[in-house]
C-alpha positions in Angstrom: 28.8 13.4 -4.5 25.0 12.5 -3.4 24.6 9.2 -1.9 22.0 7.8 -5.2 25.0 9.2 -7.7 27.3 7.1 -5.7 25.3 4.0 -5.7 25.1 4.5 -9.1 28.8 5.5 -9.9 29.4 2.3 -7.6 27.3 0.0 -9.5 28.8 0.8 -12.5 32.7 0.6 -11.6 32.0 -2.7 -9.6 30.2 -4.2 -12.5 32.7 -5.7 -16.0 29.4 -6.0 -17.6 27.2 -2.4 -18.4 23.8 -2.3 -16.4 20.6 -1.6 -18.9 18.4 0.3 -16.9 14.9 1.3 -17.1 13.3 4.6 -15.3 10.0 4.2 -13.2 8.5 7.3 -11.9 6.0 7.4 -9.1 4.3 9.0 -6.9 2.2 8.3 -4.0 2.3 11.0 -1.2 5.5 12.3 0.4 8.7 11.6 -1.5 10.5 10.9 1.7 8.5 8.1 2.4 8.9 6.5 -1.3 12.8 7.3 -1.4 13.5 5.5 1.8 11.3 2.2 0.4 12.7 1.6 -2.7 16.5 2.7 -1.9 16.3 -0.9 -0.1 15.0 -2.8 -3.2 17.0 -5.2 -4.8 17.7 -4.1 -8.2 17.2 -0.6 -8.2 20.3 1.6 -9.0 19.3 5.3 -7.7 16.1 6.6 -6.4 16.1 10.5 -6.9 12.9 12.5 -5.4 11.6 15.3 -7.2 8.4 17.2 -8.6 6.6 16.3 -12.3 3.1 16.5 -13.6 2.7 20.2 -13.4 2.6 23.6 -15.3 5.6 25.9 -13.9 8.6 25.2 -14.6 11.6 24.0 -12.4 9.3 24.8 -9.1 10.8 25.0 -6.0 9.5 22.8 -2.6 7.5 26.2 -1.5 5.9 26.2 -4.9 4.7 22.8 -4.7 3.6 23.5 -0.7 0.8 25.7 -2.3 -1.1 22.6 -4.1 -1.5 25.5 -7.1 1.4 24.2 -9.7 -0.1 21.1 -10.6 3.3 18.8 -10.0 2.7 15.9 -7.5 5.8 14.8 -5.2 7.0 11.7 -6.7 10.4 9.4 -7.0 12.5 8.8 -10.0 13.8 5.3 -9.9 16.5 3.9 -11.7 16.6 -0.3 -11.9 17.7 -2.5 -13.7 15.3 -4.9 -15.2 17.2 -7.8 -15.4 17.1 -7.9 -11.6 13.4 -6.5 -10.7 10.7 -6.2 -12.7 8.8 -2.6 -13.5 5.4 -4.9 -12.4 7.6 -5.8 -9.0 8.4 -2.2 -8.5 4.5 -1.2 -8.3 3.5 -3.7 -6.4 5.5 -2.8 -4.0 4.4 0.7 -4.6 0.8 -0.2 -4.3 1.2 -2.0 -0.5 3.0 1.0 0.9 0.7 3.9 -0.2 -3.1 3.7 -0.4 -4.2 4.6 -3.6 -7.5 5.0 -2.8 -7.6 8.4 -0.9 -7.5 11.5 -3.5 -5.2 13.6 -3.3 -4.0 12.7 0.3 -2.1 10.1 2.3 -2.3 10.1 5.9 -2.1 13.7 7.5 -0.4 15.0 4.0 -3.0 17.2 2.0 -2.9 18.4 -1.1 -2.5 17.3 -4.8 1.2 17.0 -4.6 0.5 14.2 -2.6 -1.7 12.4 -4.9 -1.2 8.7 -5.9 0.1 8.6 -9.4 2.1 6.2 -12.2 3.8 8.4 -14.2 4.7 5.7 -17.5 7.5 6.2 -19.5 6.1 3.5 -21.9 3.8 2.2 -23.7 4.3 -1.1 -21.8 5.1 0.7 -18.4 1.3 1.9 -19.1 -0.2 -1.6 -19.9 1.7 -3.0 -17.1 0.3 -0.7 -14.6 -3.1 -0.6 -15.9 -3.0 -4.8 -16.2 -1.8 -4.6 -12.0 -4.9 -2.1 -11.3 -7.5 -4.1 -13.0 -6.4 -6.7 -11.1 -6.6 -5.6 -7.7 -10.1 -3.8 -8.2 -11.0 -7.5 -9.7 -9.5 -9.3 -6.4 -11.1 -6.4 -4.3 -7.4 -5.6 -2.7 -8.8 -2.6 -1.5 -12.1 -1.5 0.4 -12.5 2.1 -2.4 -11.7 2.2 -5.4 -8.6 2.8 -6.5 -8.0 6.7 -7.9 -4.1 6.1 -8.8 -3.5 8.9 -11.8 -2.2 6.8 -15.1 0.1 9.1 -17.3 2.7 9.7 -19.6 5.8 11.1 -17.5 6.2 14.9 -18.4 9.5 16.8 -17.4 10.5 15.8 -14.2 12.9 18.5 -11.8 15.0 16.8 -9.5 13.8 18.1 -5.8 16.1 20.1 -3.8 19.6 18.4 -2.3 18.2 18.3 1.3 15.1 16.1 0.3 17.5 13.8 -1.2 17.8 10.4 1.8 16.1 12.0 3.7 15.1 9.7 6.2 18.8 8.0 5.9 19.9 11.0 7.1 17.3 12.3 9.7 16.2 9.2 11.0 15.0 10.6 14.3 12.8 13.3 13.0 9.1 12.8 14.1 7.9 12.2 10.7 10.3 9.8 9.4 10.0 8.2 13.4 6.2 7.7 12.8 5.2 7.8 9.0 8.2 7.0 6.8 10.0 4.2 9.4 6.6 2.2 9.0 6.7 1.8 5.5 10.1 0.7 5.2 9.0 -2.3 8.1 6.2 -3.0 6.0 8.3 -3.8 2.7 10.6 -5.2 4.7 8.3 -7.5 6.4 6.2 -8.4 3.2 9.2 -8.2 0.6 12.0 -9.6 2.1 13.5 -12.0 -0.8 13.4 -8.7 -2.3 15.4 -6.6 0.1 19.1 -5.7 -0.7 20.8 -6.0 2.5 19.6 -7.8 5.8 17.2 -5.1 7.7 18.6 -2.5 10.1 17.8 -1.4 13.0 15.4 1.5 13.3 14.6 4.1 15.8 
């Protein structure tokens, strides 16, 4: 069984009450990066990584790689709401991405990578739009903030060995140098939101 089933299984057998949960998808440049953040968060049951928002169905990774299908790399996140908020979840989202490069983040290029909300409510929308207004308004960021706003379309769960992967490649150059810094900076700037006390890293 994949490790976010048997968080979830977990949660669910450990738990006399049932857990209402809410789905938030998101994306904002490579999955990996995403998956590893909010896999820590308090509050969220699974985390699965996969590709929506484009026009052929069930793509595979080498289909996405051509920036041609339309889908953007994103995260499917399971939480429940009782515990985090969807508002908390995109803040978080919003200080470890910048959503104000188009279609890019870091050295990744291409619109798979592109910064996108993907609402699976009308209140998920207002929510997100509500959080946006307010950081352009604050001036949070130095551009303007391009972050895609739309309703989630079908979502195809990524292939098994994108799923944790920085849990289970930790040494890889590109979890060593892109995805490892993200999870410091939530950790370091979300801490009371954190599930566990903070591991080491390589």
């Amino acid at each position: 069984m994949p490790l976010r089933r048997l968080r979830a299984h977990l949660t669910g057998v450990m738990s006399d009450t049932p857990v209402s949960t809410e789905t938030a998808t998101l994306g904002g440049g490579c999955f990996w990066c995403l998956e590893a953040v909010f896999d820590e968060v308090r509050g969220v049951i699974s985390v699965e990584s996969g590709y929506t928002g484009g026009h052929l169905p069930r793509p595979s990774y080498q289909d996405i790689c051509t920036g041609m299908t339309g889908h953007a790399e994103v995260v499917r996140i399971a939480f429940d709401p009782s515990v985090i908020a969807y508002r908390q979840l995109l803040e978080i989202f919003f200080a470890i991405h910048d959503p104000t490069t188009l279609n890019r983040q870091g050295a990744d290029h291409g619109p798979q990578y592109r910064s996108a909300i993907f609402y699976n409510s009308e209140d998920q929308r207002s929510e997100a739009q509500s959080l946006m207004d307010e950081l352009t308004a604050a001036r949070a960021f130095a551009d303007p903030i391009v972050t895609e706003l739309t309703p989630a379309p079908e979502f195809y769960v990524a292939e098994d060995y994108h799923q944790e992967y920085f849990e289970n490649h930790r040494s890889q150059p590109y979890c060593l140098f892109t995805v490892a810094p993200k999870v410091l900076k939530f950790r370091s700037k979300f801490a009371e939101m954190r599930k566990k006390a903070p591991e080491a890293l390589p």
